[in-house]
SEKOLFI-850382 format. One line per 2 residues: their letters; for each residue x, y, z of C-alpha. Coordinates in steps of 0.1 Angstrom, whole numbers, padded with zeros to 4 digits. Layout:
SEKOLFI-850382
a	X:Y:Z | ...
***
This chain:
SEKOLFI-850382
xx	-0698:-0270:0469 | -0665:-0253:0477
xx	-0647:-0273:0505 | -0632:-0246:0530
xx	-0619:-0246:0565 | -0647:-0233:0591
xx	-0638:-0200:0608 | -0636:-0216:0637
xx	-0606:-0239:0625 | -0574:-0231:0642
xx	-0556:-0232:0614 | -0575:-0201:0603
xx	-0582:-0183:0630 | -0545:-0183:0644
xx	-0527:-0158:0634 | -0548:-0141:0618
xx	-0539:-0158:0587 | -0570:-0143:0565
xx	-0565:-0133:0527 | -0534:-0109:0527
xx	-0523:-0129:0556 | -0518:-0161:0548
xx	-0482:-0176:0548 | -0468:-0200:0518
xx	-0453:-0221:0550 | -0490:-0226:0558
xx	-0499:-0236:0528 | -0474:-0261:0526
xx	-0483:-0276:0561 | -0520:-0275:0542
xx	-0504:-0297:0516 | -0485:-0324:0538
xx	-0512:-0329:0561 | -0538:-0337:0530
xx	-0553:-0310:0522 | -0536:-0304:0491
xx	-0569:-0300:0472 | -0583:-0271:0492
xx	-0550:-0259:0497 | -0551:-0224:0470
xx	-0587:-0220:0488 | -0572:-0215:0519
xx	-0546:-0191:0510 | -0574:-0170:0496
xx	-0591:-0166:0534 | -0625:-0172:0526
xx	-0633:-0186:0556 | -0624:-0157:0576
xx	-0654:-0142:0592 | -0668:-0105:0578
xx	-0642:-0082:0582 | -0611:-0101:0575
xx	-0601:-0077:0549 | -0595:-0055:0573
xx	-0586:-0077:0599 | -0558:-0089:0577
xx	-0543:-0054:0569 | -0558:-0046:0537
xx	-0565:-0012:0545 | -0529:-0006:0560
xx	-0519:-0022:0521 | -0544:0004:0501
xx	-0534:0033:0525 | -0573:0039:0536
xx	-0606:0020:0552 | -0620:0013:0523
xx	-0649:0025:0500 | -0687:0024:0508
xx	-0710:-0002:0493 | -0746:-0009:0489
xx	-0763:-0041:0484 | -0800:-0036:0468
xx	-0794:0002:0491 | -0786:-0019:0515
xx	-0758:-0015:0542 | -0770:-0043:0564
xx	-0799:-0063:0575 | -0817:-0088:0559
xx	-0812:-0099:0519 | -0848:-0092:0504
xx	-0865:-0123:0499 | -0865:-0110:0461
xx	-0831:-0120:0460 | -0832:-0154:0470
xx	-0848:-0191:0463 | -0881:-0179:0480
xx	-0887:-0153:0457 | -0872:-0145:0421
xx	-0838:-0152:0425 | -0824:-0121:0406
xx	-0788:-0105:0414 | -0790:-0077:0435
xx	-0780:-0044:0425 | -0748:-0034:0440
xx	-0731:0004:0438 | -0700:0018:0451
xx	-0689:0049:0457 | -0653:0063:0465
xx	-0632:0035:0447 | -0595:0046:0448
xx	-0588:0066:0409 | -0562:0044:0402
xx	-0588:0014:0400 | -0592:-0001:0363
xx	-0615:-0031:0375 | -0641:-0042:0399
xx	-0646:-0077:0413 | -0671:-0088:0431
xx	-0677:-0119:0450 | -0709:-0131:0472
xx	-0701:-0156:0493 | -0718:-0175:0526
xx	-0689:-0184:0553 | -0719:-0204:0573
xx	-0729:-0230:0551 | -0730:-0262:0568
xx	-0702:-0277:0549 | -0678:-0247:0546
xx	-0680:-0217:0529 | -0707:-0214:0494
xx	-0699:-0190:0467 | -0732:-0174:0455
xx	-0720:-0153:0430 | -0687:-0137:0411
xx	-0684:-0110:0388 | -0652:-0094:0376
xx	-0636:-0076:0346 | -0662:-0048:0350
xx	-0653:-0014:0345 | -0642:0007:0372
xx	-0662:0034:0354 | -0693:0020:0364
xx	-0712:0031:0396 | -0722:-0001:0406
xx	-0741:-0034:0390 | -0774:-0034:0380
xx	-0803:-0059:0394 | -0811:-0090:0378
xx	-0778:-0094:0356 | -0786:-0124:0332
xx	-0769:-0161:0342 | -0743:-0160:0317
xx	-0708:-0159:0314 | -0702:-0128:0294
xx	-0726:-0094:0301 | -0724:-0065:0277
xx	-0716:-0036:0295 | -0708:-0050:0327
xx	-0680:-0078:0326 | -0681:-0114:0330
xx	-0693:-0138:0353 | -0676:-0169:0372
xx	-0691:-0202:0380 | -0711:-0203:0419
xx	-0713:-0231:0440 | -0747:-0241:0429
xx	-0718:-0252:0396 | -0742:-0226:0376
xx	-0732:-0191:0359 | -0738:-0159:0377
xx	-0756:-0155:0406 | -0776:-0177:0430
xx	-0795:-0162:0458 | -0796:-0175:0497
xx	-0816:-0206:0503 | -0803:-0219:0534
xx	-0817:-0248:0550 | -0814:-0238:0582
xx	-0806:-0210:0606 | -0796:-0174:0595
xx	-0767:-0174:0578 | -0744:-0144:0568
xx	-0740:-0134:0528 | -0708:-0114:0526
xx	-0707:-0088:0494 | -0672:-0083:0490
xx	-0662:-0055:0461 | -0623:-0052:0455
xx	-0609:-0026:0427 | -0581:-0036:0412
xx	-0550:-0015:0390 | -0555:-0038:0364
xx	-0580:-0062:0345 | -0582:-0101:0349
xx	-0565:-0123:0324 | -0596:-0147:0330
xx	-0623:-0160:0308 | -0656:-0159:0315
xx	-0669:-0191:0339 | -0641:-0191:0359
xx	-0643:-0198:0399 | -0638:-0177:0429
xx	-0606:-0192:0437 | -0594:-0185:0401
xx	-0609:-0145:0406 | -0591:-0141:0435
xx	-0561:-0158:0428 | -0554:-0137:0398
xx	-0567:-0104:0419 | -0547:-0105:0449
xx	-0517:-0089:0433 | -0541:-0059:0421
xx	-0562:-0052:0450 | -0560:-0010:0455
xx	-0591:-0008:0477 | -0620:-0024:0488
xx	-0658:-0025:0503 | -0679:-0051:0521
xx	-0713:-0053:0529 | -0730:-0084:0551
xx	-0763:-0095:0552 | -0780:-0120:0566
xx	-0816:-0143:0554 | -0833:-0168:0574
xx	-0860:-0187:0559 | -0880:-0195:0592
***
């Protein structure tokens, strides 16, 4: 599991020091007071609650709100049962619609900012063609998929996707889309931290969509 700092944490909720946000000083702090390992985590934000994208002034950086995304036609609610460890476990399908015309690449990035021990990468997808409407259900768990792009290493320390299987409560499953002006100089299997490392520089839009999935 990917170690993060809660939401909660003051370190990340003042300031507002989210994705775009975050400062190199506080990075540094990160580093001096031990935390040197989760330290590039941190910058990246992913422990901001949904909405930090925008929260953080992403959409003052792309010059608009953002484009529209579904998850399994999905704009909110509940994650199908399909999708998770109580029923097949597949990868969603996920379209988007409105992504800015200078975009060359797609990434996508499931994550859970609930999990009990910090925030749990479910799935990451990147290098897919901006072309594309959207991804497909049940993409196959490995690194490179014909068509599509390639897929990172999740939480579960498994290719492609993993679906919710909390073990308590009813946790939030971000889908975060981000188009980029460029592709990733990444091989396949790489993490989210990797993805979005190399991204950040690139991001020209983006679209979220946050679901939720209790097993009770």
């Amino acid at each position: 599991m990917a170690v993060f700092p809660r939401a909660s944490s003051p370190a990340v909720s003042r300031g507002r020091v989210y994705y775009l946000g975050w400062r190199l000083s506080g990075c540094e702090e990160a580093a001096r007071g031990g935390g040197g390992s989760r330290c590039g985590r941190c910058r990246l934000g992913l422990a901001a609650p949904p909405g930090w994208a925008r929260a953080a002034g992403l959409a003052a950086r792309v010059g608009e709100e953002g484009f529209e995304v579904l998850v399994a036609g999905l704009r909110g609610g509940a994650v199908p049962a399909r999708y998770t460890c109580d029923g097949a476990d597949v990868s969603p399908s996920v379209e988007w619609r409105g992504v800015p015309a200078g975009a060359r690449s797609i990434v996508v990035v499931c994550y859970d900012p609930d999990a009990p021990r910090g925030t749990f990468v479910h799935w990451v997808v990147y290098n897919v063609p901006a072309g594309l409407p959207g991804l497909p259900e049940g993409l196959p768990r490995s690194g490179a998929v014909e068509g599509v792009g390639l897929q990172g290493v999740n939480d579960f320390g498994r290719l492609g996707y993993g679906g919710p299987c909390p073990p308590s409560g009813t946790p939030r499953y971000v889908f975060l889309v981000l188009a980029l002006d460029s592709e990733l100089g990444l091989r396949e299997g790489a993490t989210a931290a990797e993805v979005l490392s190399e991204a950040l520089p690139h991001v020209i839009g983006y679209g979220e969509v946050v679901l939720t999935y209790s097993r009770g």
